[in-house]
C-alpha positions as CSV (number, residue, x, y, z in Angstrom):
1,X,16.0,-2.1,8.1
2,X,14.2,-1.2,5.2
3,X,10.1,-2.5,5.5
4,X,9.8,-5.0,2.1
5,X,7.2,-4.4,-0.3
6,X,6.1,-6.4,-3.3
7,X,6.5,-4.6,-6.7
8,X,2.1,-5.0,-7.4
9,X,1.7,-3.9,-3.9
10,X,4.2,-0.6,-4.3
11,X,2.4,0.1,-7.8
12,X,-1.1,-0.3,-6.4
13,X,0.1,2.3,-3.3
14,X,1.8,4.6,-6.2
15,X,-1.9,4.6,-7.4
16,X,-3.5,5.2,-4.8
17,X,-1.1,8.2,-4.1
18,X,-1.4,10.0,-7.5
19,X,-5.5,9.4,-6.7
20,X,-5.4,11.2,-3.8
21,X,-2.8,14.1,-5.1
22,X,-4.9,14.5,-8.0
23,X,-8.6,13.8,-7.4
24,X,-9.4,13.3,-4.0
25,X,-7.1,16.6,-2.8
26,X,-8.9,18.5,-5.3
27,X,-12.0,17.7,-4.6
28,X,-12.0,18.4,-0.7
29,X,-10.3,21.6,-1.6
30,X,-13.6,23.0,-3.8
31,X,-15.7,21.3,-0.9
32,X,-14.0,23.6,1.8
33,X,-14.3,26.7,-0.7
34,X,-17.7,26.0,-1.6
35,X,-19.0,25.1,2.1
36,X,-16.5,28.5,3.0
37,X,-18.9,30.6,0.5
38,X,-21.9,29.7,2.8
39,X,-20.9,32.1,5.8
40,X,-20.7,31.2,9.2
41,X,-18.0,28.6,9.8
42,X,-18.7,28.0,13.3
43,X,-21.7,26.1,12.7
44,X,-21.2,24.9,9.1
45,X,-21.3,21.1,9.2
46,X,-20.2,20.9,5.4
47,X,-17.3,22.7,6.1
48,X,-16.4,20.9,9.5
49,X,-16.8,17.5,7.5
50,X,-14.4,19.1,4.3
51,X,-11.7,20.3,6.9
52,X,-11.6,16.3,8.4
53,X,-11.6,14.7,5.2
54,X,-8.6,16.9,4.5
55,X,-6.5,16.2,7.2
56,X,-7.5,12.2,6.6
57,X,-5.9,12.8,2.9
58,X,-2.7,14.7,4.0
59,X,-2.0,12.3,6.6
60,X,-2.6,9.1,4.2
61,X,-0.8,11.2,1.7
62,X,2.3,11.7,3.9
63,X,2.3,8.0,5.0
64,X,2.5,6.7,2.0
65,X,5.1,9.0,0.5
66,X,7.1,7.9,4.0
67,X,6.7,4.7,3.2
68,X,7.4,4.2,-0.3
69,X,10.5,6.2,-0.2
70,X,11.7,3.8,2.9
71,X,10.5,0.7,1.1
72,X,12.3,-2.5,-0.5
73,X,10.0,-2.8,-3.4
74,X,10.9,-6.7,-4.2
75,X,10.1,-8.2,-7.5
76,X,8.6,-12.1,-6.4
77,X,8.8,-13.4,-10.0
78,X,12.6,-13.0,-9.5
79,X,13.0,-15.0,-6.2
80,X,13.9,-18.8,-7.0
81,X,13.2,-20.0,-3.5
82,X,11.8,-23.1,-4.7
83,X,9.7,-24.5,-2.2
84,X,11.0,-22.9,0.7
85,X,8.5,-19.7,2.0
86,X,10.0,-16.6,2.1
87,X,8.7,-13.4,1.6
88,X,6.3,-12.6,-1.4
89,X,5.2,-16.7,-1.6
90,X,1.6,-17.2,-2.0
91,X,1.2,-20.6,0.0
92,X,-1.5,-23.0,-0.1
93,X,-2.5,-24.8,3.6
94,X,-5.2,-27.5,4.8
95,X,-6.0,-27.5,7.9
96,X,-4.4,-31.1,9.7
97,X,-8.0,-31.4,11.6
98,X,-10.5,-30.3,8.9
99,X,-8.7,-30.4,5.4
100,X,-10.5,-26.7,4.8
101,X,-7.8,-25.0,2.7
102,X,-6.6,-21.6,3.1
103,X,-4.1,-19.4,0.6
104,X,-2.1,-16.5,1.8
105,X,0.7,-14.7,0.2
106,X,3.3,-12.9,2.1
107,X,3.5,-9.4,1.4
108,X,5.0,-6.2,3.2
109,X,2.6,-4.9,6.7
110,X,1.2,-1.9,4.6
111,X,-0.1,-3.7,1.8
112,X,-1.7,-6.5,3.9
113,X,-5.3,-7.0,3.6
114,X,-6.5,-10.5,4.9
115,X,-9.9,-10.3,2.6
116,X,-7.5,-10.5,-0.4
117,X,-5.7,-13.7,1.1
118,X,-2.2,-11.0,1.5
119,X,-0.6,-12.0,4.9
120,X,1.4,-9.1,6.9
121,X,5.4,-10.2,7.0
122,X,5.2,-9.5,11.0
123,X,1.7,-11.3,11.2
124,X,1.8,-14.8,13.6
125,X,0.8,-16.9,10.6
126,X,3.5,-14.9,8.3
127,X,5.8,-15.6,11.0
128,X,5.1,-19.4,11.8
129,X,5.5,-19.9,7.7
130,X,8.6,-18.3,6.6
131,X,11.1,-21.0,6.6
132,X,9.2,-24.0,6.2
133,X,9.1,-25.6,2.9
134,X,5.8,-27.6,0.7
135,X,5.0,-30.7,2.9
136,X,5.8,-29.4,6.3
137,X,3.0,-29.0,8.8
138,X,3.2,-26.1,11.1
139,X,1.7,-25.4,14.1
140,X,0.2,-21.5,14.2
141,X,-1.5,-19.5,17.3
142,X,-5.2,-18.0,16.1
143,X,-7.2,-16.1,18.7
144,X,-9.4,-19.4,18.4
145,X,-6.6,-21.7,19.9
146,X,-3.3,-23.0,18.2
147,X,-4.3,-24.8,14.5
148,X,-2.2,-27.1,13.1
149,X,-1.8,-26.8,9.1
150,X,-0.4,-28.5,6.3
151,X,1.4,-26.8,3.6
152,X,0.2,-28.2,0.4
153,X,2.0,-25.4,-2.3
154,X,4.6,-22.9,-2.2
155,X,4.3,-20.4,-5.2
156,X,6.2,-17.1,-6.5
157,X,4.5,-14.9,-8.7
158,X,4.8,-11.5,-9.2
């Protein structure tokens, strides 16, 4: 099965890519050259520090290629899933004990980052949503105990 991917999450990954192809790749590349030009590699800590950074941008480099070419790249403002969540929905939950209110959207595992409110597919809350529709409560398991939580909104966009 192909992993899905939203289209702003394959375009911000496409961005990232061509960054580190064309400016970050670069860069570590004069950094080894110049630290090189120094002389003794064994105990050259710039050039020890360049030669990690540049196997940390091949491999990210390589991972994303992987991934993008194995992707589903999925364009949300096309779904019409009404209030059902599926994947790409941005949903808006209250907590059934505290009314504190929480919005995630539901995007592929490589573009999750929870700062940003985007929810892993294969995460437990991800999991526990998909399915439901606005107006169901479900019931999710946190590391702090099992929550309970309302969902208030169910929105697609791209």
């Amino acid at each position: 099965m192909r992993a899905p991917l939203t289209l702003k999450g394959a375009q911000r990954l496409r961005a990232e890519l061509e960054e580190l192809k064309s400016v970050k790749r670069p860069a570590v590349i004069n950094a080894i050259a110049e630290a090189r030009a120094h002389g003794d590699l064994k105990e050259n800590a710039e050039y020890h520090a360049a030669r990690e950074q540049q196997g940390f941008i091949e491999g990210r480099i390589k991972q994303l290629e992987a991934e993008l070419s194995h992707a589903q790249v999925i364009d949300i403002s096309t779904l019409n899933a009404g209030s059902r969540v599926v994947f790409g929905a941005t949903v808006d939950l209250a907590d059934a004990e505290t009314d504190e209110q929480k919005t995630y959207q539901i995007v592929g595992d490589l573009e999750a980052d929870i700062k940003q409110g985007l929810i892993a597919i294969s995460s437990p809350v991800a999991r526990a949503l998909i399915g439901k529709h606005e107006g169901d409560t479900v019931t999710i398991e946190a590391p702090g105990g099992t929550r309970e939580y309302d969902i208030i909104g169910v929105t697609y966009q791209g």
